[in-house]
C-alpha positions in Angstrom: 89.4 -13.8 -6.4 93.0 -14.8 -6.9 92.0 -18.9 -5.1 88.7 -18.8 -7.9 91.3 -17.7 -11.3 93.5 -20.3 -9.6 90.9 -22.8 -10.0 89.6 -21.6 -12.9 92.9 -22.0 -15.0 93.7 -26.0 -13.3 90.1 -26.6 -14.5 90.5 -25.5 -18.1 94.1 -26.9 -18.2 92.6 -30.1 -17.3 89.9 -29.8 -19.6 92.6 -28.7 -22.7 94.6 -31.7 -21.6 92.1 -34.2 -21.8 91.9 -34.1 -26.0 95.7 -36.0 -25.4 94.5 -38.4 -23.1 90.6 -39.3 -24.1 89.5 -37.7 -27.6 92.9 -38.3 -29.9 93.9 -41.6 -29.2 90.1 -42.5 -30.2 90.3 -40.8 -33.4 93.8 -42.3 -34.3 92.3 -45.6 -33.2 89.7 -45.3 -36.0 91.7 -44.2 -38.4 94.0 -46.2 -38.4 91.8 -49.1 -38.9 91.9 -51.0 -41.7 88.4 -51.0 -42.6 88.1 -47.2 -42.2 87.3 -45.9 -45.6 88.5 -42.8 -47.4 85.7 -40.7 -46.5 85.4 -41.4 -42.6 89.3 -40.2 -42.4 88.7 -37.2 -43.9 85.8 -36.8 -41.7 88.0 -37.8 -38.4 91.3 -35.6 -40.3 88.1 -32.6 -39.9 87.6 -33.9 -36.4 90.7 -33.3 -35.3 91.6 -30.0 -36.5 88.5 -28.6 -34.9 88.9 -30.5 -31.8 92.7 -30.0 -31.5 91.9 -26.0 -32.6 88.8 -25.7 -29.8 90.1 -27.6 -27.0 94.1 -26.6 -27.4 94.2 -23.1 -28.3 90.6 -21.6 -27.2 90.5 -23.7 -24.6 94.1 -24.6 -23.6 95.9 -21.8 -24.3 93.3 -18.5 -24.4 91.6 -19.0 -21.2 94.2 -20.8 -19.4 96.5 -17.5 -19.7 93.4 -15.3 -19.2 93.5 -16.9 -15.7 96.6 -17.5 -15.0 97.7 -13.9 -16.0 94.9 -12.6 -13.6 95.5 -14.5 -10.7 99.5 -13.8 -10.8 98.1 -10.0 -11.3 95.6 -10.0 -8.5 98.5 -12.2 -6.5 101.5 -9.8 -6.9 99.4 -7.0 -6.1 97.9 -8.4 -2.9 101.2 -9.2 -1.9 102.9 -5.8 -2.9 100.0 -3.6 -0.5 100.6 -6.0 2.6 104.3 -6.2 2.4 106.7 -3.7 1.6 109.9 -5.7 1.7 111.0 -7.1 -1.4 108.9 -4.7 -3.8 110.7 -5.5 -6.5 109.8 -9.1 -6.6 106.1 -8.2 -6.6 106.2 -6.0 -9.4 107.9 -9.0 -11.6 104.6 -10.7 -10.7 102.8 -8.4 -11.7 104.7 -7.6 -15.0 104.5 -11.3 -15.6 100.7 -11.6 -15.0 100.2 -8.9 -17.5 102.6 -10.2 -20.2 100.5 -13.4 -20.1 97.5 -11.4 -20.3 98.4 -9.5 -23.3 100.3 -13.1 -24.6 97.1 -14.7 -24.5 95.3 -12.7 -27.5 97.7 -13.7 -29.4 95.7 -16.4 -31.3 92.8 -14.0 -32.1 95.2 -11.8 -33.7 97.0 -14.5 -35.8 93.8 -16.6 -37.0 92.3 -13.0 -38.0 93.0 -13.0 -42.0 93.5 -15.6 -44.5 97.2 -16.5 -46.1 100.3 -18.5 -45.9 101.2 -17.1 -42.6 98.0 -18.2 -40.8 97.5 -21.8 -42.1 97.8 -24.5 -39.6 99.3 -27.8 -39.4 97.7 -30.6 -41.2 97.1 -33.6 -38.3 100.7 -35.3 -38.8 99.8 -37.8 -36.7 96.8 -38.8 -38.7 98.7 -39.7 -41.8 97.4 -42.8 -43.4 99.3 -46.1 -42.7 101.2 -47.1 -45.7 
C-alpha cells in the first residue's frame, strides 16, 4: 500500500508539473502573438485560470498530499510495529502524514464561498505586451 500511494503521488506530481513545462508556454506563445486578437486572449486568459486551477491545485496540490500524507502514514506506522527503537521518530511520521492530510482540504475549504478573500490571481504572466 505505502510503494502504490508512493507512486501514486510521483504520478500526479508529474502530471501537475507538466502545465509548466507543455500547456503554459503554449498559451503564452499565442498570446503573445501579434496577430492574436482581443477575443482569443481572453479566451486563452480563461484557459489558463482553469488549467492552472485544475492541474495545480486539484491535481497538484489535493491529491498529491492526499498521497503523500497516506503513504508517510501507512510508512511511519509500518515502521513504528516492526521496530521499537526510536519510537519517537515514527510518531513524527506519522504526525506529519496526518498534518498533510488534513493540509490538503485546504483548497475545498477556501474556494467554498464567494468574496474578497477567495478571489484568485489574475494570470500575471499573461499580461498583454505593451
Amino acid at each position: 500500500m505505502v510503494l502504490i500511494c508512493m507512486v501514486l503521488a510521483g504520478v500526479v506530481l508529474a502530471v501537475a508539473s507538466s502545465r509548466w513545462l507543455i500547456v503554459l508556454p503554449y498559451l503564452a506563445q499565442i498570446y503573445t502573438n501579434l496577430q492574436t486578437g482581443a477575443t482569443t486572449r481572453v479566451a486563452l486568459d480563461v484557459a489558463y485560470k482553469g488549467t492552472s486551477y485544475f492541474l495545480g491545485i486539484t491535481i497538484g496540490e489535493f491529491f498529491y498530499n492526499i498521497f503523500t500524507g497516506i503513504w508517510s502514514i501507512f510508512l511511519a506506522t509500518m515502521l513504528l510495529r516492526s521496530s521499537r527503537r526510536k519510537a519517537w521518530f515514527h510518531w513524527i511520521g506519522i504526525i506529519g502524514g496526518a498534518t498533510m492530510l488534513i493540509g490538503s482540504f485546504e483548497q475545498i475549504f477556501a474556494n467554498a464561498g464567494p468574496g474578497p478573500l477567495f478571489r484568485r490571481n489574475s494570470g500575471a504572466f499573461l499580461t498583454p505586451p505593451p
